[in-house]
N, CA, C and O of each residue as an XYZ file, in Angstrom:
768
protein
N     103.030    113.459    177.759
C     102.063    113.199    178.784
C     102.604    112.200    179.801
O     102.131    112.307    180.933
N     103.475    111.289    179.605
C     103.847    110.443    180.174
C     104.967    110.915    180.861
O     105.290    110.269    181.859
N     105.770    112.087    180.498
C     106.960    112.574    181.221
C     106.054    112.963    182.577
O     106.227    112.577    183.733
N     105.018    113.868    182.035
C     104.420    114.730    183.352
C     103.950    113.325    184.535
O     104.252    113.424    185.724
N     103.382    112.387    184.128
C     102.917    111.565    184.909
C     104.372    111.082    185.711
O     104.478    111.153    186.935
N     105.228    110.691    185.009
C     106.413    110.150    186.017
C     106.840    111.009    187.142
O     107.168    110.816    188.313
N     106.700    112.165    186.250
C     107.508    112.949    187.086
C     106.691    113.682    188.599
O     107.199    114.155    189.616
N     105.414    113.532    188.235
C     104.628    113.504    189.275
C     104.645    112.330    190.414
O     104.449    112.425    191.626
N     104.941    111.217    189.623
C     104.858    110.332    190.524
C     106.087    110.195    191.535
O     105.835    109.759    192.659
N     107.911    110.671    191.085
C     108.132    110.981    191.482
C     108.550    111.865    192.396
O     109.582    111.833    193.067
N     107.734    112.616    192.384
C     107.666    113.621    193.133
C     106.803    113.451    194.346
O     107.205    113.863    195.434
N     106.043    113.069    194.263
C     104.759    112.261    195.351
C     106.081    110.911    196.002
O     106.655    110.567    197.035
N     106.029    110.746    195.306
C     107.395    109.130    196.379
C     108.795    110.188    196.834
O     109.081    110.024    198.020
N     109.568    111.073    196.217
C     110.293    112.062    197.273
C     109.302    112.347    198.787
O     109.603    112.594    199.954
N     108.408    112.220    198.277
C     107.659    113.123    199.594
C     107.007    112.271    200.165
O     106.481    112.902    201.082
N     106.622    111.048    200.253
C     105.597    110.374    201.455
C     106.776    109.075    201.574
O     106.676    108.414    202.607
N     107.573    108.776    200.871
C     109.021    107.574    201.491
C     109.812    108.088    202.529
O     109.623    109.231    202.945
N     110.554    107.460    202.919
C     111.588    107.656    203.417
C     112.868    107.521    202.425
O     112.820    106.963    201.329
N     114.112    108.175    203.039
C     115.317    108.549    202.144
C     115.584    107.286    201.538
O     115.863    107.513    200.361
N     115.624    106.251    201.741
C     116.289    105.241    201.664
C     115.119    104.536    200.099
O     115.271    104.246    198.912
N     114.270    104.554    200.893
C     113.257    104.450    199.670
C     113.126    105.756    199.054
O     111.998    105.667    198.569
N     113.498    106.751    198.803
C     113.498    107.680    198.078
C     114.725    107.764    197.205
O     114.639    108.345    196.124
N     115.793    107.255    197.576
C     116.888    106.788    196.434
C     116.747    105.929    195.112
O     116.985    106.020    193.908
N     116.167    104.952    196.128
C     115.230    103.874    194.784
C     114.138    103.979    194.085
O     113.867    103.368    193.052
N     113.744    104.462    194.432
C     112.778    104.920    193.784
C     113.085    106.644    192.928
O     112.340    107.075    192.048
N     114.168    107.297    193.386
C     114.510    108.265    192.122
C     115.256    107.666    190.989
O     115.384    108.004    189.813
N     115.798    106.490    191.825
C     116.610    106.230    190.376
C     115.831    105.187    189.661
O     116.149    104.886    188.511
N     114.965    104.692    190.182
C     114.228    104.001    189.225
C     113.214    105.093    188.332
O     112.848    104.905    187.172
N     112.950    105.990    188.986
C     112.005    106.901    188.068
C     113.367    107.478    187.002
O     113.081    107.559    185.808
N     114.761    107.855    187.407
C     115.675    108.572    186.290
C     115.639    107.508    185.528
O     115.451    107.665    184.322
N     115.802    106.272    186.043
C     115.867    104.937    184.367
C     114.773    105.386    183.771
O     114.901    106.097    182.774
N     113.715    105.116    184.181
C     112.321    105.604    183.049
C     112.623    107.011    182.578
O     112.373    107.240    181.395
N     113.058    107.867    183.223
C     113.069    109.425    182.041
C     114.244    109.007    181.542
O     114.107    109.342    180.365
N     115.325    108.498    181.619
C     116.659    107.790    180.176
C     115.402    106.995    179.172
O     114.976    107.425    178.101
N     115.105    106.103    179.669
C     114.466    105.320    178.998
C     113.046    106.157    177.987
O     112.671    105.836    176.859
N     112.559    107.169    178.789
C     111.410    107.654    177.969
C     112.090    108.800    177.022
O     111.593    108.886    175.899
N     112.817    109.404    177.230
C     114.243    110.017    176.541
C     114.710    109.415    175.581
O     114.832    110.213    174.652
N     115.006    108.520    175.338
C     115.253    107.252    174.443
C     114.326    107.203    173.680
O     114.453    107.578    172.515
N     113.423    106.829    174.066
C     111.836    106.646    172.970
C     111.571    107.757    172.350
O     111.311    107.757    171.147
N     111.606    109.096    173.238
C     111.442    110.403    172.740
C     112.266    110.845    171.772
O     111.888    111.549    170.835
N     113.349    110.483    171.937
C     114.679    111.135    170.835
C     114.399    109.799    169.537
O     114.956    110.093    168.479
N     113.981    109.052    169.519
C     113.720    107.626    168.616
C     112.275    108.432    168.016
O     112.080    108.781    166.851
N     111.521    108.570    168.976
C     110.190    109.271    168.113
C     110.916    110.362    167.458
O     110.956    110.443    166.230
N     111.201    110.779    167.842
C     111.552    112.391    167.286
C     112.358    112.054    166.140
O     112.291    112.846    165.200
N     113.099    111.054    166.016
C     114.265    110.423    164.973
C     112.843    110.076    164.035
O     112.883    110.698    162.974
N     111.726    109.313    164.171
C     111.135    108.334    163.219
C     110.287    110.076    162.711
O     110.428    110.527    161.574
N     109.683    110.610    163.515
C     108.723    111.912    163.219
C     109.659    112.592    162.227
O     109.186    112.909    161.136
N     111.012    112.865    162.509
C     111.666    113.514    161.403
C     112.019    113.025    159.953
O     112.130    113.759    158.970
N     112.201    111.439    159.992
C     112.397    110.405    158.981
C     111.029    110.538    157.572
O     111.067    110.492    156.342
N     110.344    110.650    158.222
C     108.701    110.525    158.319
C     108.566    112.185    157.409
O     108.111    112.415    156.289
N     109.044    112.927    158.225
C     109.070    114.234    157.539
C     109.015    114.763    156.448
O     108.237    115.433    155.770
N     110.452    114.134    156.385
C     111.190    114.475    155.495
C     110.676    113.073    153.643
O     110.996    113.240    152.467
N     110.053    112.204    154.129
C     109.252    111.223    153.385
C     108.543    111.649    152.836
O     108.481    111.958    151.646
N     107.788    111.742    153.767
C     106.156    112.957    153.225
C     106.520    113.678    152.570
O     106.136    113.494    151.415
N     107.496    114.994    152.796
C     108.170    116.334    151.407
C     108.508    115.634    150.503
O     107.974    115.907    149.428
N     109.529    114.431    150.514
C     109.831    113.368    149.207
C     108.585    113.048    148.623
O     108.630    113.002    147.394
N     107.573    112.832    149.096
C     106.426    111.968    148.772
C     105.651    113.469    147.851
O     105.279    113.616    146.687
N     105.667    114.268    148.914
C     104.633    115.733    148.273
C     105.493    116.322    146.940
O     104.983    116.873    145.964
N     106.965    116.053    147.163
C     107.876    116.640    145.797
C     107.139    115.491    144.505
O     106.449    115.804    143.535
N     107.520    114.350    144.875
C     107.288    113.286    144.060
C     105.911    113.219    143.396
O     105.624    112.930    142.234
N     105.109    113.569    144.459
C     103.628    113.870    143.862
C     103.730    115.272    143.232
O     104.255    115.148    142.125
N     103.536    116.113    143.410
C     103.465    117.561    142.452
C     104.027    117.236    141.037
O     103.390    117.348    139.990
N     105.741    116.678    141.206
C     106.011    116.647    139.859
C     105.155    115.226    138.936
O     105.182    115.378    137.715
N     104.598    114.218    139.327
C     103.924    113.252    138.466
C     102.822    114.221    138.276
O     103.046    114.978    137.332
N     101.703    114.428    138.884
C     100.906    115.685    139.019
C     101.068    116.826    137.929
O     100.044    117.129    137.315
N     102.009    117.356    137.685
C     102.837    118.557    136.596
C     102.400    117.667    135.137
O     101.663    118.061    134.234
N     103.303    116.010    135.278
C     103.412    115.325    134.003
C     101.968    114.717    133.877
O     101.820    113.769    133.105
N     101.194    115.064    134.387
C      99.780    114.498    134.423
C      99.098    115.192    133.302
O      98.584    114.854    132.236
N      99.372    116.727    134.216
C      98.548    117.909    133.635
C      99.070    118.080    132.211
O      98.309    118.338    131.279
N     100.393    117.929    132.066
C     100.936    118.233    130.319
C     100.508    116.824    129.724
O     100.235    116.939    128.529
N     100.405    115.869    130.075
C     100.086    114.833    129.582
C      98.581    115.098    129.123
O      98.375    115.154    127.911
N      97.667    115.240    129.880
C      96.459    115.697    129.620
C      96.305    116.323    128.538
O      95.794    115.937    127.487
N      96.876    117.563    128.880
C      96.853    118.946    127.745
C      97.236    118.242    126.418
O      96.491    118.520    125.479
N      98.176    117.449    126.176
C      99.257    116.821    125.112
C      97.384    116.037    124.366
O      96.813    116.341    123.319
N      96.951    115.015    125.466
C      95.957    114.332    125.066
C      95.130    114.698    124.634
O      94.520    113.908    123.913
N      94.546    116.180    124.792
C      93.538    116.684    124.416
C      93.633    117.167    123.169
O      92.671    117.012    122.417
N      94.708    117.787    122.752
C      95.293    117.858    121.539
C      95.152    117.341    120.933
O      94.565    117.688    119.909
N      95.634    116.035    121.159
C      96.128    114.350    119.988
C      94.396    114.450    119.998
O      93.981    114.516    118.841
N      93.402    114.475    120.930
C      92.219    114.200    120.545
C      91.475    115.072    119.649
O      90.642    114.581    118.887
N      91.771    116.712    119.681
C      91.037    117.665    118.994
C      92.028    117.327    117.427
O      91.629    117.877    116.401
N      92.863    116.725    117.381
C      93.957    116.782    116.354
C      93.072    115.496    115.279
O      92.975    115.467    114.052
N      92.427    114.359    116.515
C      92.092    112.960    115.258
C      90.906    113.054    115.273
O      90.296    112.060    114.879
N      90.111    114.240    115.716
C      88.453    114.249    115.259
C      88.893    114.797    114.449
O      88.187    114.439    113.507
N      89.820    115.673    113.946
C      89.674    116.601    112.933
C      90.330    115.858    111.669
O      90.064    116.082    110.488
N      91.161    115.010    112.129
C      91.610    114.058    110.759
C      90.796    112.796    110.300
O      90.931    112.284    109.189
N      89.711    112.231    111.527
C      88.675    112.050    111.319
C      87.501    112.293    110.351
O      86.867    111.525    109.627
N      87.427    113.552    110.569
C      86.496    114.823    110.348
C      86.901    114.376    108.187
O      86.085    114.183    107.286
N      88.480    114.375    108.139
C      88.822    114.820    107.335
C      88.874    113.442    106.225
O      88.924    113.485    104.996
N      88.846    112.417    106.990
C      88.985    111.414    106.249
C      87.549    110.572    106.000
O      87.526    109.604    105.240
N      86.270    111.072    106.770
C      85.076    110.861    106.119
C      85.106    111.459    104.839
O      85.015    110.827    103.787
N      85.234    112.672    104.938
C      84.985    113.282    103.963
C      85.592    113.094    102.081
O      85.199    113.331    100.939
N      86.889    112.458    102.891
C      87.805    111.970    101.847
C      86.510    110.767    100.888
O      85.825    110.835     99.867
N      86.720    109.958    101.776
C      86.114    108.815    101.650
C      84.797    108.911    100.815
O      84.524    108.288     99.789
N      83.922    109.976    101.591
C      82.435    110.438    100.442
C      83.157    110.896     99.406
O      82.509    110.827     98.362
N      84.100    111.280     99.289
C      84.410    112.215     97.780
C      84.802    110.733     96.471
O      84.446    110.544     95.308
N      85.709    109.935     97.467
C      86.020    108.573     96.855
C      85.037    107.898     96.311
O      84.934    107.651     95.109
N      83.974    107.445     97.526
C      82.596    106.680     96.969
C      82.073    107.525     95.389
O      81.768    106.823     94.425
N      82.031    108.849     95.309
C      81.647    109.743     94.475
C      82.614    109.675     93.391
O      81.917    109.370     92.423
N      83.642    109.767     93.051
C      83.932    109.559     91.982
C      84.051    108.336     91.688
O      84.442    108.176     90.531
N      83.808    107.063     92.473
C      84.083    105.361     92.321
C      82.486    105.284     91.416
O      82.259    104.723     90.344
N      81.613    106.011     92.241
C      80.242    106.177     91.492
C      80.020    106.227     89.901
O      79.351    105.446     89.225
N      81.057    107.811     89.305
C      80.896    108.491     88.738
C      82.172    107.240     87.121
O      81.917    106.877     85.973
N      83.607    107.039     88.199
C      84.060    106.123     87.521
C      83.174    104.832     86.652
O      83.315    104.595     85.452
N      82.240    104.088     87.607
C      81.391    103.068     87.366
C      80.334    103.178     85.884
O      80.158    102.414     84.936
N      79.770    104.533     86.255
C      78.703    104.771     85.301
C      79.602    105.565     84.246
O      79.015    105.851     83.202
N      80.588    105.862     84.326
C      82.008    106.137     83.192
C      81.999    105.323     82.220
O      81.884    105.519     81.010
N      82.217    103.730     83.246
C      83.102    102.185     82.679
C      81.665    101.736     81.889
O      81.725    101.132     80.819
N      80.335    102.097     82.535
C      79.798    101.859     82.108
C      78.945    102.072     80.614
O      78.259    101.339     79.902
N      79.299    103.193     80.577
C      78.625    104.049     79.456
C      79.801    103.720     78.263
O      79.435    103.810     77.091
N      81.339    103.304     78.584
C      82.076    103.365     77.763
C      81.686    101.687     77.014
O      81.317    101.416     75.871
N      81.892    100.998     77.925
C      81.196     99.680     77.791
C      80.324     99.527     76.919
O      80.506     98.843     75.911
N      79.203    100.175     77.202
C      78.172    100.139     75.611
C      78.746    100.686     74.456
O      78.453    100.136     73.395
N      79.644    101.833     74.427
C      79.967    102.113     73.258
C      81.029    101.109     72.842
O      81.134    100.648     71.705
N      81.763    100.835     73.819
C      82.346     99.832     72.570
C      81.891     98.508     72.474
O      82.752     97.673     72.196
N      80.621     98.082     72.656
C      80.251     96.700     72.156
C      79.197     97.289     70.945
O      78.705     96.505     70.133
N      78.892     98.813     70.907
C      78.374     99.680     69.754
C      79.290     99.221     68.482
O      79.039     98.827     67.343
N      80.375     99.444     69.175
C      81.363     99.632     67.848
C      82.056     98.465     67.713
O      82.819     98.467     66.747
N      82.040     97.556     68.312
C      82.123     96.212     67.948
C      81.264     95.785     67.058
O      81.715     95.247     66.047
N      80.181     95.890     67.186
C      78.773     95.510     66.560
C      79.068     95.875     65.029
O      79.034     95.060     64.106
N      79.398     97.395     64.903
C      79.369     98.306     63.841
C      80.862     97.375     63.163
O      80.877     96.693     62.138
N      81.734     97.572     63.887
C      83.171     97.117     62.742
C      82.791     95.368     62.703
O      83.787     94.870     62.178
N      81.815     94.265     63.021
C      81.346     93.172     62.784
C      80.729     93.309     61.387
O      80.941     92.764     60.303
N      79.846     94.291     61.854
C      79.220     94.615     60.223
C      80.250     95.098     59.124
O      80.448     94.621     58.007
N      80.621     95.760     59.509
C      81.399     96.268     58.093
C      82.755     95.659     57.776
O      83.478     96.038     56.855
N      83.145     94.264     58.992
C      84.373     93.494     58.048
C      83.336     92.702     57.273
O      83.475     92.630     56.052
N      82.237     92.056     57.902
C      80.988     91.053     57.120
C      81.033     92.128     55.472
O      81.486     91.771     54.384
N      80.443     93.376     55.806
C      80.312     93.764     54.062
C      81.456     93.516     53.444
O      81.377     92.912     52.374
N      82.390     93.792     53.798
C      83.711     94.101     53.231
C      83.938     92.948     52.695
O      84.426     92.946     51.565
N      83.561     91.317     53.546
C      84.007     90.125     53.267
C      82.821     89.772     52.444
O      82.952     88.685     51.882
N      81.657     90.411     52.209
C      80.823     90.402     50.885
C      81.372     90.788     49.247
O      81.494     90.215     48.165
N      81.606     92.154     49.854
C      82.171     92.915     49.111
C      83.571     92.546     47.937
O      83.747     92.750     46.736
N      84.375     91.911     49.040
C      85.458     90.524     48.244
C      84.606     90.031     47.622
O      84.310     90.503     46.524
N      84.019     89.037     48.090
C      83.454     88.038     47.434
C      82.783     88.205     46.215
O      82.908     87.485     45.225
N      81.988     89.294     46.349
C      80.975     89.748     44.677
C      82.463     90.384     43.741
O      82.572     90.074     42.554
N      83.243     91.033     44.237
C      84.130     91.375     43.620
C      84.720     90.179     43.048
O      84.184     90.046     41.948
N      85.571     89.222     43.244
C      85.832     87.999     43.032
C      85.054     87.209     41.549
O      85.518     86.823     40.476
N      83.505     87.222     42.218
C      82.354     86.878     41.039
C      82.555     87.907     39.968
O      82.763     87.590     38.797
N      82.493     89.054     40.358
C      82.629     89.957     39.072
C      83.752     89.925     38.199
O      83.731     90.310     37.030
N      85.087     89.288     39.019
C      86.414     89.119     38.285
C      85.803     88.139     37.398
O      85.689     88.433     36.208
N      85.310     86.773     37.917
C      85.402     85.596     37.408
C      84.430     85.868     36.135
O      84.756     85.418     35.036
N      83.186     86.641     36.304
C      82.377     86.668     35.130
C      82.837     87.557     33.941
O      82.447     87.271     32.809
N      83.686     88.668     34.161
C      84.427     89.329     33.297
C      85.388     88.184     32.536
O      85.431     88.020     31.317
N      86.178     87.400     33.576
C      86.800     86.501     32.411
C      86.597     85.347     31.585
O      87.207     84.592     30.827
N      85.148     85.609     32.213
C      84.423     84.412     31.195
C      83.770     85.023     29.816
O      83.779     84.546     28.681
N      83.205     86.230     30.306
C      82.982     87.313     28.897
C      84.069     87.305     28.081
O      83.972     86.878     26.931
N      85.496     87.885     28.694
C      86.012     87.851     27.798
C      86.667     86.977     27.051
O      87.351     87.133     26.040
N      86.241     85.580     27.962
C      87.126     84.353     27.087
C      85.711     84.212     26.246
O      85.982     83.991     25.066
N      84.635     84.257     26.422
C      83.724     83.677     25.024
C      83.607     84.964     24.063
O      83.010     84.838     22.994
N      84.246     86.369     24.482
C      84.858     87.212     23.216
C      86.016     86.837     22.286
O      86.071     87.319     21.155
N      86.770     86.141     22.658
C      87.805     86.114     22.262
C      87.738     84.755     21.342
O      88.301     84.686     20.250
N      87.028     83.755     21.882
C      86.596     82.593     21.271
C      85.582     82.653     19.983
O      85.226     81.708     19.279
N      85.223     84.027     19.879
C      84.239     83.981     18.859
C      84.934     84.312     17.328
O      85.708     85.171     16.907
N      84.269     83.226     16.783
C      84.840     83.171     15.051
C      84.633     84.102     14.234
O      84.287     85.158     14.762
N      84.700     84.099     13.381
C      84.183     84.349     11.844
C      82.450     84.031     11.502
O      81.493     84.667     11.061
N      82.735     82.641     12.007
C      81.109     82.149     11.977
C      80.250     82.765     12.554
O      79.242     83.326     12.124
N      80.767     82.632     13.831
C      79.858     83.339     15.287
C      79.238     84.605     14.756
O      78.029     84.758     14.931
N      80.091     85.736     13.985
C      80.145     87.036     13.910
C      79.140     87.348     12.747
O      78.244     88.186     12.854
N      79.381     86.570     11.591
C      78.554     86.059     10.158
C      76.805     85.991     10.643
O      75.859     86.581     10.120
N      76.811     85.127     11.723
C      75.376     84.728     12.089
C      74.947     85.498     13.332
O      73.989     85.298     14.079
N      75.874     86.404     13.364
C      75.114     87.568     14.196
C      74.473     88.306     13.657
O      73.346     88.598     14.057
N      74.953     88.752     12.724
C      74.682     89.543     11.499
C      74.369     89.483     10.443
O      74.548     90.190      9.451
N      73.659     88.217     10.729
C      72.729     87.646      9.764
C      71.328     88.088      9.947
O      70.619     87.787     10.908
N      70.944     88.932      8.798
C      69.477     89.632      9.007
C      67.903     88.178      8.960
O      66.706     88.164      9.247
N      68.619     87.494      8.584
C      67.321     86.562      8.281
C      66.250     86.130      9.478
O      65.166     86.629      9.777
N      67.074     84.860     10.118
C      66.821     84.122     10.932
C      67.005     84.903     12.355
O      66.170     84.748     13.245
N      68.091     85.711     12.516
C      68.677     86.336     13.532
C      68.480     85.888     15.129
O      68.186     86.585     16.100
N      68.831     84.072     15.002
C      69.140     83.416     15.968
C      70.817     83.566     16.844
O      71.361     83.656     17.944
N      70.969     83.524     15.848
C      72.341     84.150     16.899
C      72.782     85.341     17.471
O      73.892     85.670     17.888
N      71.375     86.116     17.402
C      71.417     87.546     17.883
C      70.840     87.304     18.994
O      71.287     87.888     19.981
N      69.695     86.385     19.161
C      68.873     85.920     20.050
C      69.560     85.181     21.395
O      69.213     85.312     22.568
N      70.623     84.381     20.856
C      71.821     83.826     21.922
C      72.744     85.486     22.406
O      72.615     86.035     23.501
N      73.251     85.777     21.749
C      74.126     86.755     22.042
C      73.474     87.709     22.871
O      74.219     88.310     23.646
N      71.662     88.138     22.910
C      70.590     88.953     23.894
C      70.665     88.335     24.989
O      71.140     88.971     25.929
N      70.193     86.791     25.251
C      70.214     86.177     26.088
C      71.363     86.145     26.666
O      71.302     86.308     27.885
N      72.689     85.949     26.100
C      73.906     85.866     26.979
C      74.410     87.279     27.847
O      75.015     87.186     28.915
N      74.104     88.417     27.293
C      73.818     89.817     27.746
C      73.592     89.711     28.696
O      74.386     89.772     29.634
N      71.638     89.387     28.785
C      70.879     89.270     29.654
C      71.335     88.715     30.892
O      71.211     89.285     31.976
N      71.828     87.674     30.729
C      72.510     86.949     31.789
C      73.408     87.305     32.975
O      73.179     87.130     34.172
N      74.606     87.905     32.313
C      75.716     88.673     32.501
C      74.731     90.192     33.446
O      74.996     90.481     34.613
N      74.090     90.635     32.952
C      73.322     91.568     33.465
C      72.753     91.494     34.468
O      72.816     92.437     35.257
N      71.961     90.270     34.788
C      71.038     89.683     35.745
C      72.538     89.539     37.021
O      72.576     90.055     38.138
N      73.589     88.701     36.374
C      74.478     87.965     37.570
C      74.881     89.379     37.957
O      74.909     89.711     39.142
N      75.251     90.371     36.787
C      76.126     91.836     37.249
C      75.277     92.538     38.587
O      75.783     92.810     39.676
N      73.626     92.781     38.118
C      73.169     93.309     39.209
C      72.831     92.676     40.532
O      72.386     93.393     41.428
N      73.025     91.268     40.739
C      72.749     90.847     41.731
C      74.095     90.330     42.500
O      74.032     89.561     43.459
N      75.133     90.762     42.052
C      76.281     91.094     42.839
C      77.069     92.607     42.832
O      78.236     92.840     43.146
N      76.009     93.558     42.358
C      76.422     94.618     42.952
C      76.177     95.445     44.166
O      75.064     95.452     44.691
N      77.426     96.323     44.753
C      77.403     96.939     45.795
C      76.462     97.900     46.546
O      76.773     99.090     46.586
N      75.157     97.405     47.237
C      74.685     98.687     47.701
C      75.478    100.002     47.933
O      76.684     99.820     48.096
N      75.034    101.341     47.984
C      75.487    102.421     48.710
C      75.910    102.857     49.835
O      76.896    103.534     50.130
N      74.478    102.090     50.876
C      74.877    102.310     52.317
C      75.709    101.463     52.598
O      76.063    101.978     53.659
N      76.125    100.860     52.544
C      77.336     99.507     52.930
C      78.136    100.545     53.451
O      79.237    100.290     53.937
């Protein structure tokens, strides 16, 4: 727009100057078309610079753009991929609580049985340590029988068997008796 204006203007000063002023004034209008020539070929230099930026810029964009879209796609994946391992590890987890449940009332139920059977083998070392013990008494009273068998005389035997008085039959009942009384009250129940 600015060429046309100069060049109009010179053209209007060719024609209403005189030669003399029409020299100077063409060559001052040719400096301005060098000079707007200059700017023009400089625009035209920066418009092409510029150009060719922008295609750098539009290449540069499409391909981040490309890594966007696979990036995306990639993401959506990784996301449909950890609801589903998600998905997968609730489920884990209820199955865990469920047998931690099932373990518990396991530990638990085993728990009573063996303080059952604690209880039960308490009792039956207790009989057992009865069971010694009357055994023991029964040793000791056997060898007292048989030491006052063995101690018995001639005499002893005479006045057992003595029909008269039959006091020493009366000791020898009573000593029975005795032996009998201690025998049954250190013997072994059944259920033991």
């Amino acid at each position: 727009m600015k060429s046309l204006y100069i060049l109009f203007l010179m053209f209007f000063m060719s024609v209403s100057f005189p030669t003399m002023a029409n020299d100077e004034a063409l060559s001052r209008a040719q400096y301005m078309i060098r000079q707007m020539n200059a700017e023009l070929n400089q625009l035209k230099s920066t418009h092409q610079s510029l150009l060719a930026e922008k295609t750098a810029k539009e290449k540069d964009y499409d391909a981040l753009q490309k890594k966007y879209d696979k990036l995306q796609v990639k993401s959506d994946k990784n996301k449909k991929s950890m609801r589903g391992k998600v998905v997968e590890i609730k489920q884990q987890y209820r199955d865990e609580v469920g047998e931690h449940t099932e373990t518990r009332k396991s530990l638990s139920a085993m728990t009573q049985e063996k303080n059952k059977l604690f209880k039960i083998a308490t009792e039956q070392t207790q009989a057992i340590d009865r069971c010694v013990g009357n055994n023991k008494k029964l040793f000791d009273i056997n060898l007292e029988l048989l030491s006052a068998y063995e101690k018995k005389g001639v005499w002893d035997s005479v006045t057992q068997a003595e029909p008269f008085s039959g006091l020493s039959q009366v000791q020898v009942e009573n000593l029975v008796d005795d032996y009998q009384y201690n025998l049954e009250d250190l013997r072994v129940e059944a259920g033991l």
